[in-house]
Structures are given as C-alpha cells and as structure tokens.
C-alpha positions as CSV (number, residue, x, y, z in Angstrom):
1,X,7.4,-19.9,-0.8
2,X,8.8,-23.6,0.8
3,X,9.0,-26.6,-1.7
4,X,7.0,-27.1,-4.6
5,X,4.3,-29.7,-4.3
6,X,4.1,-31.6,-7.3
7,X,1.3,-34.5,-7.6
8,X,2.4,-36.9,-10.7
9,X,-0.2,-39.0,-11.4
10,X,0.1,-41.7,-13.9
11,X,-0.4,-45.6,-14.0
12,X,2.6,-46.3,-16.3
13,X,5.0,-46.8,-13.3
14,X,8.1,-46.7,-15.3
15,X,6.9,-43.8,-16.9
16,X,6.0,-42.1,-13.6
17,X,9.6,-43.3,-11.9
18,X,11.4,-41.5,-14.8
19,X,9.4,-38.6,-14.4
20,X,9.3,-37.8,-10.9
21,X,13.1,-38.8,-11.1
22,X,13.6,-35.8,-13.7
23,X,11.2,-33.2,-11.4
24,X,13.2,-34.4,-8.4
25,X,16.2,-33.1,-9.6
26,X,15.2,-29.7,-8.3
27,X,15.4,-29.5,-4.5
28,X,12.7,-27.4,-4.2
29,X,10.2,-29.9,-5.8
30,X,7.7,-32.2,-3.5
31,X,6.6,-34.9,-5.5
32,X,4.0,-37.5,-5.0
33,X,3.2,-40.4,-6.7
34,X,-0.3,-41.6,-7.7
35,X,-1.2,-44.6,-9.8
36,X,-4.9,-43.9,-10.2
37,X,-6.9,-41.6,-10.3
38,X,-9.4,-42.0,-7.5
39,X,-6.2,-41.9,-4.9
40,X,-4.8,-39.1,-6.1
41,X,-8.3,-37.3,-5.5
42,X,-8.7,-38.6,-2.6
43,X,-5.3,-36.8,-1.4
44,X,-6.4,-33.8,-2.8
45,X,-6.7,-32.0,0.6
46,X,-3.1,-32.6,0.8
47,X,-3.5,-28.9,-1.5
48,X,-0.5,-29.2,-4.2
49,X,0.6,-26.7,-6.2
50,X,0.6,-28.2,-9.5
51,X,-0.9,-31.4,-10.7
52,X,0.5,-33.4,-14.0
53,X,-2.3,-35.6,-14.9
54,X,-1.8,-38.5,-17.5
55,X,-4.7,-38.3,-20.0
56,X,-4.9,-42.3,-20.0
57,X,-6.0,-43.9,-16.5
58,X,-7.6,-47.1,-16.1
59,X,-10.0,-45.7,-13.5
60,X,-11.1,-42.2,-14.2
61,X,-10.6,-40.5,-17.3
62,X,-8.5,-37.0,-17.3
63,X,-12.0,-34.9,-18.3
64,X,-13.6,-36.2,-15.4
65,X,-10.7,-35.9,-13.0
66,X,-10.0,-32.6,-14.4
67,X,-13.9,-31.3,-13.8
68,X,-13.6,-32.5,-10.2
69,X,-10.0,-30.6,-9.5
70,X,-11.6,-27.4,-10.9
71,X,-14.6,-27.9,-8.9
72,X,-13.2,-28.2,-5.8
73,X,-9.9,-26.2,-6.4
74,X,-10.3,-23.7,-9.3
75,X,-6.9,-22.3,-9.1
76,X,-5.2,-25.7,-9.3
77,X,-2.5,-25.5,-12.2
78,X,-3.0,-28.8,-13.9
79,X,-0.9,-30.2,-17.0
80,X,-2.1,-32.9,-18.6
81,X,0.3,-35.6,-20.1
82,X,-1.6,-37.4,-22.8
83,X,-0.1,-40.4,-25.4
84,X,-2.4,-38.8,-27.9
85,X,-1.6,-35.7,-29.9
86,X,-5.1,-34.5,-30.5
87,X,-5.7,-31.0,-31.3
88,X,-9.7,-31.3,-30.9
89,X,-9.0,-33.2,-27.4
90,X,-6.4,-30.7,-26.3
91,X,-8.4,-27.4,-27.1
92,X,-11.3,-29.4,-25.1
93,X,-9.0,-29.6,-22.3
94,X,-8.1,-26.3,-22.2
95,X,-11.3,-25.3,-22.2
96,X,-12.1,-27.1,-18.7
97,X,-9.3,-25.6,-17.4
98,X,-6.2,-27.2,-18.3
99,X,-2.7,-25.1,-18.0
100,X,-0.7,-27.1,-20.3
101,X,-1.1,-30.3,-22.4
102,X,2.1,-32.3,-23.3
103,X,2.2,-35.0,-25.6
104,X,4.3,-38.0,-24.8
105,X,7.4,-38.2,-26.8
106,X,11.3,-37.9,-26.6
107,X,11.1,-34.0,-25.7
108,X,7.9,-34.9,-22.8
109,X,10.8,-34.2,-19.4
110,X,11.9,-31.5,-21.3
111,X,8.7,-29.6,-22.1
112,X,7.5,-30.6,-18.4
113,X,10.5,-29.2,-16.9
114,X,9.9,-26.5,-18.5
115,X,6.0,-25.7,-17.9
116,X,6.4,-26.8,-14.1
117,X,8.8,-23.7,-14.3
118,X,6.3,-21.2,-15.8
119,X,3.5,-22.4,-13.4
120,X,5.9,-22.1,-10.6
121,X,6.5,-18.3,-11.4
122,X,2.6,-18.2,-11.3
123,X,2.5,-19.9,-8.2
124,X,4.6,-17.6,-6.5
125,X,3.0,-14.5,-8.1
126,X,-0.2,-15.4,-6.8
127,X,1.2,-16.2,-3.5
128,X,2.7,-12.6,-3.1
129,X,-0.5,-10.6,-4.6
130,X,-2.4,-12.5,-1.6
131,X,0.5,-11.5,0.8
132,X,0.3,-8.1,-0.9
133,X,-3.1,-7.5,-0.7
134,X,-3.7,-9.6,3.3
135,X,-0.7,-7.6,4.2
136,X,-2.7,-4.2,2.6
137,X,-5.5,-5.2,4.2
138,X,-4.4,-5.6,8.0
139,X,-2.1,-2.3,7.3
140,X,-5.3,-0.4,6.9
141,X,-7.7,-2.1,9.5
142,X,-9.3,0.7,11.3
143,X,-7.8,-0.2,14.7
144,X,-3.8,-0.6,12.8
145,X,-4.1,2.3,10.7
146,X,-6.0,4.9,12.7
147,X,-4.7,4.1,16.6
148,X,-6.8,5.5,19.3
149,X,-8.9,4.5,22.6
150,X,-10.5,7.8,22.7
151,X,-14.3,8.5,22.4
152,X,-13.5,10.8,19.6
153,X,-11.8,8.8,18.0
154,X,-14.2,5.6,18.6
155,X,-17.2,7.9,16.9
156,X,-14.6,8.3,13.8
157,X,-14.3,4.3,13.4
158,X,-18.2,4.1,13.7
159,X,-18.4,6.7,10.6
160,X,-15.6,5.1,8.7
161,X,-17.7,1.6,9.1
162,X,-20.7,3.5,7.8
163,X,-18.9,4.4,4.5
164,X,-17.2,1.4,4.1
165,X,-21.0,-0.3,3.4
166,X,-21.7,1.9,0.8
167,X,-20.5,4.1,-2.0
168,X,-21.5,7.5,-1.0
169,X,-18.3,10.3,-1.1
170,X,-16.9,10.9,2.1
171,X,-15.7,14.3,2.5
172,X,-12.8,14.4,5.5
173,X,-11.6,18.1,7.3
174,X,-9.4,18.0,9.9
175,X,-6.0,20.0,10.8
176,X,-3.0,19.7,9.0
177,X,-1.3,16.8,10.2
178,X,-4.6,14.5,11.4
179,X,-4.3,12.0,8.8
180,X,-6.9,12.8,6.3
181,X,-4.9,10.6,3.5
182,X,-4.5,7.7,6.1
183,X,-8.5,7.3,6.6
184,X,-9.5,7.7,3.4
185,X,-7.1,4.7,2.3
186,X,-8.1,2.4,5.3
187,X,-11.9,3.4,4.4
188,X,-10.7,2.2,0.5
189,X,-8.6,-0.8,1.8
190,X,-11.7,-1.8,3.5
191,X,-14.5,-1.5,0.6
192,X,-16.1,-4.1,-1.9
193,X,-13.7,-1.5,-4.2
194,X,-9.8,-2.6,-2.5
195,X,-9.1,-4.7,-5.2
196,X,-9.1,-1.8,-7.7
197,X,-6.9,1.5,-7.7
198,X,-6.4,3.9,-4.9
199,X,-5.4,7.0,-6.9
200,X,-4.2,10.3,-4.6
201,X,-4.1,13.7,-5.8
202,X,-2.7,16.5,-3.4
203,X,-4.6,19.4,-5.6
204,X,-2.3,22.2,-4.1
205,X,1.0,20.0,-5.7
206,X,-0.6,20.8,-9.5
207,X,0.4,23.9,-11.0
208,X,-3.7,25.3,-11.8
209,X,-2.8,25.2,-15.7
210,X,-2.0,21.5,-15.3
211,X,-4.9,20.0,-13.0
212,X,-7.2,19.3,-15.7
213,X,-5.1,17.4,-17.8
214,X,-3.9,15.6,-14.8
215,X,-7.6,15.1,-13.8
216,X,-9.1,13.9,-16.8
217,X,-6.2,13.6,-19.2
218,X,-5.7,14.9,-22.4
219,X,-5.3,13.7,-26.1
220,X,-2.0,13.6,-28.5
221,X,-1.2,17.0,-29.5
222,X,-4.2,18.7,-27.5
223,X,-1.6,21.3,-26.6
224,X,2.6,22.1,-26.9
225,X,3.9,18.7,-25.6
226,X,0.9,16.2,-25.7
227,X,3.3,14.2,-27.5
228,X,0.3,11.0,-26.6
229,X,-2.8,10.2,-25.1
230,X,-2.1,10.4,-21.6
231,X,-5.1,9.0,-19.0
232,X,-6.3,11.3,-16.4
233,X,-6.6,10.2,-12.3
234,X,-10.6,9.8,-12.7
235,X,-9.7,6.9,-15.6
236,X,-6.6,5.6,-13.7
237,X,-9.5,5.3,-10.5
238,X,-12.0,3.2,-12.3
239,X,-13.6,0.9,-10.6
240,X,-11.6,2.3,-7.4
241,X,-11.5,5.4,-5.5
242,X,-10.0,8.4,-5.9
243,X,-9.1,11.0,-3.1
244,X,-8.7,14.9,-3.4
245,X,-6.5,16.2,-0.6
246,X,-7.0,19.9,0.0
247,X,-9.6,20.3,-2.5
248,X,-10.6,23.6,-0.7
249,X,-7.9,25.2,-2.5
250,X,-8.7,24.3,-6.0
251,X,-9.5,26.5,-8.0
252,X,-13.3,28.2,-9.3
253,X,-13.1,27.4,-12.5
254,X,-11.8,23.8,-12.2
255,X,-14.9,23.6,-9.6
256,X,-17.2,24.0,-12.2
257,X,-15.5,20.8,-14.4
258,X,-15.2,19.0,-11.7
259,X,-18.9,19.0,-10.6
260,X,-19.9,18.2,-14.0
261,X,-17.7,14.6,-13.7
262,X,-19.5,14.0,-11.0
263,X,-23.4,15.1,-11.8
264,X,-22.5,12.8,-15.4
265,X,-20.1,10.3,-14.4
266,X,-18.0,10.9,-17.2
267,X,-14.9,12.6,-18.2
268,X,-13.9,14.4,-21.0
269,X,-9.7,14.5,-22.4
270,X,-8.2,18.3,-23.0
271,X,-8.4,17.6,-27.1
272,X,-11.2,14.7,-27.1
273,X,-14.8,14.5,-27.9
274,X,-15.4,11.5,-26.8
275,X,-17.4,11.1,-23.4
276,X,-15.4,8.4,-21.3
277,X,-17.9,7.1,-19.0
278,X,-16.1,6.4,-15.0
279,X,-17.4,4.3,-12.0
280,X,-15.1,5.9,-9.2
281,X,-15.5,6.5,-5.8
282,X,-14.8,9.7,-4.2
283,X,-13.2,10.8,-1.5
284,X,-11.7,14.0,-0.6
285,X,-10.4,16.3,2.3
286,X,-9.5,19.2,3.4
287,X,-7.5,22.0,6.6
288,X,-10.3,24.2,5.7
289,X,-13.8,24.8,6.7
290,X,-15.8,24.6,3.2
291,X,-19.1,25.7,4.6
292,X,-17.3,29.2,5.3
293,X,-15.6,28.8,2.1
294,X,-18.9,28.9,0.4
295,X,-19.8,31.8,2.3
296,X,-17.0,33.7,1.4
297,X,-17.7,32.7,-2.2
298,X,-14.6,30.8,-2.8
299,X,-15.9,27.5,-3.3
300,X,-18.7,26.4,-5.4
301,X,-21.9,25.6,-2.9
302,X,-23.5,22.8,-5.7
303,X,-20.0,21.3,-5.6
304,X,-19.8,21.8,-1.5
305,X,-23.3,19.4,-1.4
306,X,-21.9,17.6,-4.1
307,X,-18.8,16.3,-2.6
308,X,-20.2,16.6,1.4
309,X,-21.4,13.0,1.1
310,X,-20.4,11.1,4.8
311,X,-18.4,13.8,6.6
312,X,-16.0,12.8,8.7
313,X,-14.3,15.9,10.8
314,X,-10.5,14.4,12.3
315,X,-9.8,15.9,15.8
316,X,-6.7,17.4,16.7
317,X,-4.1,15.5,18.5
318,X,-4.6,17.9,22.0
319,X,-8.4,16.7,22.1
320,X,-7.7,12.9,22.0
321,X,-6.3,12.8,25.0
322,X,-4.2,9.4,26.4
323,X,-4.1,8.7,22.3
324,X,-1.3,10.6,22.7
325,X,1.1,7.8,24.5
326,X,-0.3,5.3,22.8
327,X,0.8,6.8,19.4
328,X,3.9,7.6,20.7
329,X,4.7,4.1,21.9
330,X,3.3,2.5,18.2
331,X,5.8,4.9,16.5
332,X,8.9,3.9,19.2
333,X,8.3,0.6,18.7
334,X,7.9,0.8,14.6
335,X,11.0,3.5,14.4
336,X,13.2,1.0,17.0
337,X,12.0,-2.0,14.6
338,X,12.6,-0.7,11.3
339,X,16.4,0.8,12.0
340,X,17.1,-2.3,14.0
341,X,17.6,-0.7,17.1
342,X,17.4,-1.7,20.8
343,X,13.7,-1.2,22.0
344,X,13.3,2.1,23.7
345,X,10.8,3.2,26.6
346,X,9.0,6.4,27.5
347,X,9.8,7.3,31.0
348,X,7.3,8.9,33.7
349,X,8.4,12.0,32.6
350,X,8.7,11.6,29.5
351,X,5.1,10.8,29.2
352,X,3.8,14.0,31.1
353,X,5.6,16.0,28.6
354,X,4.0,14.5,25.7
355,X,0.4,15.2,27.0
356,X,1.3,19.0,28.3
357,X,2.5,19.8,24.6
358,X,-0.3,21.0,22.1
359,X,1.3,19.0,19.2
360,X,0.4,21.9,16.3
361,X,1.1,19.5,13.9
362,X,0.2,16.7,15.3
363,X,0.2,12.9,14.4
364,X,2.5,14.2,12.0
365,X,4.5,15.9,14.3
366,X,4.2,13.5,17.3
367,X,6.1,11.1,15.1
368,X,8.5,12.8,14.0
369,X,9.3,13.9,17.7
370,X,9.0,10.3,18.8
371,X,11.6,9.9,15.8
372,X,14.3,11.9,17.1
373,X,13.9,11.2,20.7
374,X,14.9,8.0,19.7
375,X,17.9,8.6,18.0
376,X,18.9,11.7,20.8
377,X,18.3,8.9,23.4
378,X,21.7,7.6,25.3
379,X,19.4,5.7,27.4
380,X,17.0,2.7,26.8
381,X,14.2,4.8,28.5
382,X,13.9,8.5,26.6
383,X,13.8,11.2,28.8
384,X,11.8,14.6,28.7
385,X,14.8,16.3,28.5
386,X,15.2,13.8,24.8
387,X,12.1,15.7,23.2
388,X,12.4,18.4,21.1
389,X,9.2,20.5,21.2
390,X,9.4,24.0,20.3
391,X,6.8,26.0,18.2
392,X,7.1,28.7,16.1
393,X,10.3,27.9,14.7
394,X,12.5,26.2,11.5
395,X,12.9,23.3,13.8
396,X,9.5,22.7,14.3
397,X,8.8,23.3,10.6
398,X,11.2,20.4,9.9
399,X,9.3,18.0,12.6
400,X,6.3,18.3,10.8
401,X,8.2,16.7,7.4
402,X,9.0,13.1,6.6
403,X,13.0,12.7,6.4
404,X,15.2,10.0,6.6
405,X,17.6,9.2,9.7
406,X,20.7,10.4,8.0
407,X,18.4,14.0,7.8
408,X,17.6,14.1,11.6
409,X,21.3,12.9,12.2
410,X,22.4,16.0,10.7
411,X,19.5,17.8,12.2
412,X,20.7,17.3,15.8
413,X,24.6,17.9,14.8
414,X,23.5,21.3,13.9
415,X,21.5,21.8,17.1
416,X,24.2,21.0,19.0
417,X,26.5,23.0,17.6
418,X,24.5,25.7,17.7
419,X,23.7,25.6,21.6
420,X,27.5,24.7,22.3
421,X,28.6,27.4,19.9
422,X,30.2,25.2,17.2
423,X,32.4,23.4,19.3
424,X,32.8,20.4,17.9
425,X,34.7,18.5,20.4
426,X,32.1,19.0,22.8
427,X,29.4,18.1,20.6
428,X,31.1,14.7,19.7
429,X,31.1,14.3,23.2
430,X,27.6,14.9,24.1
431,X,26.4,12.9,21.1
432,X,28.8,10.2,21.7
433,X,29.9,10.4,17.8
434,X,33.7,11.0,16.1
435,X,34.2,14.5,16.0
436,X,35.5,13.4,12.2
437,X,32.3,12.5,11.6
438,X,31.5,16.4,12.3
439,X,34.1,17.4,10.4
440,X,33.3,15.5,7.5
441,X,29.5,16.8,7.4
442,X,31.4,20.5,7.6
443,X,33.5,19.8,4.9
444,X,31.1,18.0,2.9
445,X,28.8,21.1,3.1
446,X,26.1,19.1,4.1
447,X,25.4,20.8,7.3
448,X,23.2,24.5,7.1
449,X,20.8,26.1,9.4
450,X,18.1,22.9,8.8
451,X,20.7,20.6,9.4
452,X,20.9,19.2,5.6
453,X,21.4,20.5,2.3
C-alpha cells in the first residue's frame, strides 16, 4: 500500500502537536490534524486508514463520533485516546466498535506507536485479501478464464451463467485436455459461494483404499497410522464447492458412499459415529460418457441422476474453430510476459498450421505448443516451421504436460540432437546456445530420450 493516512483528532493542541510529531517519525505515515470533532467528520470522505480519536471534545462526544464513523465506514480502525482510565467506559467503547483505547499517561506515544503498527498490519492484510479475491475474481470471469468467440463456446458461457444463479451440481464431460477444472472454478469464482473453499479432487490420483478417508476423513486410530482426526474434502468444502475430476473412474463401491453424502448431506469419518452435517456444492467431470457407463454397468445410474444436475459437455479444440488463434495468441502473449521476453507474433503461416492440426490434446496441448514455439523462435514472428505438432509419439505425450522452461529447454536440445545425429556443434549452432551448455546437460545426465531426467 502508499502512506498510511492517519486522522488525529484532539482539541488539546499541544497534545495533538506532540502526537502527530511522534506518528510522523515514520515516513510512511499521513497525518491530519483535527481540533473538533465535527471537522474531522466532515473530512471523513477523505477515507483514512486509521482514526485516533480523543475521548474528550468540546463539540461531540467520542460515543457519538464513534457511532457515526461505524455507520458510514464500518471497517474504519479507530483508537480512542481518553484522559479517563475507565474500565466500564472502555468495554462500552469496544463494544461500538472501537480497536484500541489508550489512556493518557507517560507510556500514551508508546502504546500508540505501537497499536498504529498492529492496525497497519491489518490494514494491509485486508487490502491484499481484496486484491486477492478482485484479482481471483477477474482470473475466473467467464470471458478471461474460458477464451472463445465461437457459437459453441458462447452456448457454454450461457450454461455456466445458469449455474452460477443457483446451487444445482453441474456435471462437466469433455475430452482430455478441454478444461473441465478451469470451468468449474470460474463457475465457483463466480457464485454467492467464492468466498468459501474451492476444494479439487482428481479421483484417479487416490489409491481406491485411500479415497474414503480422503473424502470424508477419518478419526485418530480408525486404522494403522490415523495417528489424529484428519478432515475429509466434503468438510474442508463447507460452505464452498467441491469438484470431482474423472469421477467416471471411481470406483462401485465408493459409488454407493458417495450417493449416500449427497441424498443426506452428511458425512461420516472411517472410525466415527458421529453424523457431520455438510452444505457443499458439487461439481464434477469427467473424459467419459457416463450414460454408456451406466449401461455397461460400471457406474451407479441413482448416482449418474444424482450427480447429472446442469450438464455442461466441453467441445474439442478442432470444433471451435478461429478459437484456436485466439488461444494461441492469449498464451504467446502470457508465455512472452511471464519469462520477460520480447513479444512474439504468429505469422500467416503460422496460423494456417494451427487450424489444419487436430490438437488431440487440445487447450492443453495448444499451449504447450504455443510454449515451445516461443522459445524455438529466432525470430519475433514464429514460423510454421517453429511448431512442433506430431501425434502418436513421446513428444506429443510430453506437450500435453505442464513443465517448466528449463524442461522444454532440454526438450528441444534432445530433438535436435537427435535429428542432427548428436552433433553437438551443429546443434549449438542452430539453437544459437554454447555448445558447453550441451555438454554440461550431457555430463550432468540431465538429458534422456524426453529431454529431462
């Protein structure tokens, strides 16, 4: 935050010159002076960030200047300075809304000093939760979070509004890649509920002995190593949302405990007898077609109905069309930004390319193409010939992953030195790197068929 505006108001004006004086030494502090009480609210649109309020003016009395500040400005830090040291009036105080009340003796700067500094920390704590969350918030507007022009995708922003109105489960299916996790957050980030915990659960990534402790916790010594009580997701969720990614593949028995949290609302801990009532919100997704899962008698057709709610189906990249470029440009851009390089451009053929291509993975993979062209790139426009698109392969395995730049680095050394049979002068040249730098990676064994180790 910039400097700390501090209104002192106080009619003792020796008083208030030694004080402001003492707050002043700090070069961070703002502070204005007020003899009376009616001025200083009359500046009060001026919006300081802390008030110290003397409890004796000769115009308005601290209670009444005190209801008026809260009134107007609940979340005003206000100290009050008083010449009386009155429990009853203090607690009274407080209970209008005061912050602090300091009584006016040798130790007064001292104890100010000090609870200026602890309401600053709050101060600035607020400030970055409301950064935090306005920041969350625009991250995960529909038009940020999900980019697209197409029809397609303008009928998916008309279904995520629907579910953002209300709190009916939203069930999302889509191909690998579509960015299932993305929507469900922006329809989360979005809700009366985006105050309150977002809580994922990939149910493939949970060994199936562990996913109903994970779920809905367990208590201490419920089995070997429940050294405590540990909370499940549902509980971690309340009063948010949680989301179920690939919940096609969880397994039938866990089906069964899983629809009976949601027909109760209510979870019981591996170990516990206790029912723990939840209010969460559900969202989950899934590659596969559920319907057909039913059919084939893998999945649970109460749960199916059960968890359908609002469907939302995620096209594939290849059916949205001009989406394409303007993903790839957003990624560029972001990529460019982010490793503080100079801003790259798709050229004419560049462009043709990236619509011919079926993307298999796709958002996924589109970035992480977009990714490496931009580091493969000599030029400030990337070139057709910059895009690696080939299917079928370990390469295109890897696209589909999130790595760092040092990983694609070592990613296209290996390329190259496969295609120029591990001549490593050559490489260096192409790249425009130190053939040390090779050298090094050889050495350092950190170069194998994907490129890393």
């Amino acid at each position: 935050m910039g400097n700390l505006k501090i209104f002192v108001v106080e009619d003792d004006l020796l008083y208030a010159t030694t004080l402001t004086y003492k707050l002043s030494l700090n070069p961070d502090y703002e502070i204005s002076h007020f003899e009376r009480g009616k001025d200083f609210l009359a500046n009060l649109y001026k919006k300081p960030d802390i008030v110290t309020l003397d409890y004796s003016l000769p115009d308005i009395n601290a209670s009444e200047i005190l209801r008026q500040i809260k009134q107007t400005h609940p979340d005003l830090p206000v100290i009050i300075v008083s010449g009386q040291d009155d429990i009853a009036i203090a607690i009274e105080l407080f209970k209008a809304g005061a912050d602090d009340y300091i009584v006016k003796n040798q130790d007064t700067h001292a104890l100010l000093w000090h609870s200026v500094q602890n309401l600053r920390e709050k101060v600035e704590l607020k400030e970055e939760i409301e950064h935090l969350k306005e920041e969350i918030s625009q991250k995960y507007d529909f038009s940020q979070a999900i980019k697209g022009n197409s029809a397609i995708m303008q009928k998916i922003y008309g279904l995520m509004e629907k579910a953002v109105k209300t709190n009916i489960n939203v069930s999302i299916t889509g191909e690998t890649g579509t960015g299932k996790e993305v929507v469900a957050k922006a329809i989360h980030y979005n809700s009366k509920r985006k105050s309150k915990p977002f809580i994922a659960v990939n149910v493939t990534a949970i060994p199936q002995e562990l996913i109903e402790s994970e779920l809905f916790g367990h208590e201490k010594g419920a089995f070997t190593g429940a050294s405590s009580r540990r909370l499940g997701k549902f509980e971690q969720a309340e009063k948010g949302t949680i989301f179920l990614d690939e919940i096609g593949d969880m397994d039938i028995n866990m089906q069964a405990k899983l629809l009976r949290v949601l027909q109760e609302k209510e979870v019981t801990r591996i170990g516990g007898n206790e029912n723990v009532k939840i209010d969460v919100r559900l969202i989950c997704a899934t590659h596969k077609n559920l319907l057909e899962e039913v059919q084939k008698g893998n999945f649970r057709e109460d749960l199916y109905f059960r968890l359908l709610g609002l469907p939302i189906v995620l096209p594939p990249l290849r059916d949205r069309g001009n989406d394409v470029l303007l993903l790839a440009k957003y990624f560029l851009d972001a990529f460019c930004e982010e490793n503080e390089m100079s801003r790259k451009t798709l050229s004419k053929g560049a462009k043709e390319k990236l619509l011919k291509y079926p993307f298999p993975g796709n958002v996924r993979e589109l970035k992480a193409v977009i990714e490496l062209a931009a580091v493969m790139a000599n030029e400030k426009e990337i070139q057709a010939t910059d895009f690696v698109l080939t299917e079928g392969n370990d390469f295109a395995d890897f696209l589909q992953e999130e790595h760092t730049l040092k990983d694609y680095t070592r990613q296209i050394v290996m390329q190259y030195l496969d295609k120029y049979d591990n001549n490593v002068l050559e490489v260096a040249r192409k790249l425009d790197i130190g053939k040390s730098t090779i050298y090094r990676m050889l050495k350092e064994k950190k170069l194998n068929r994907y490129g890393f180790i």
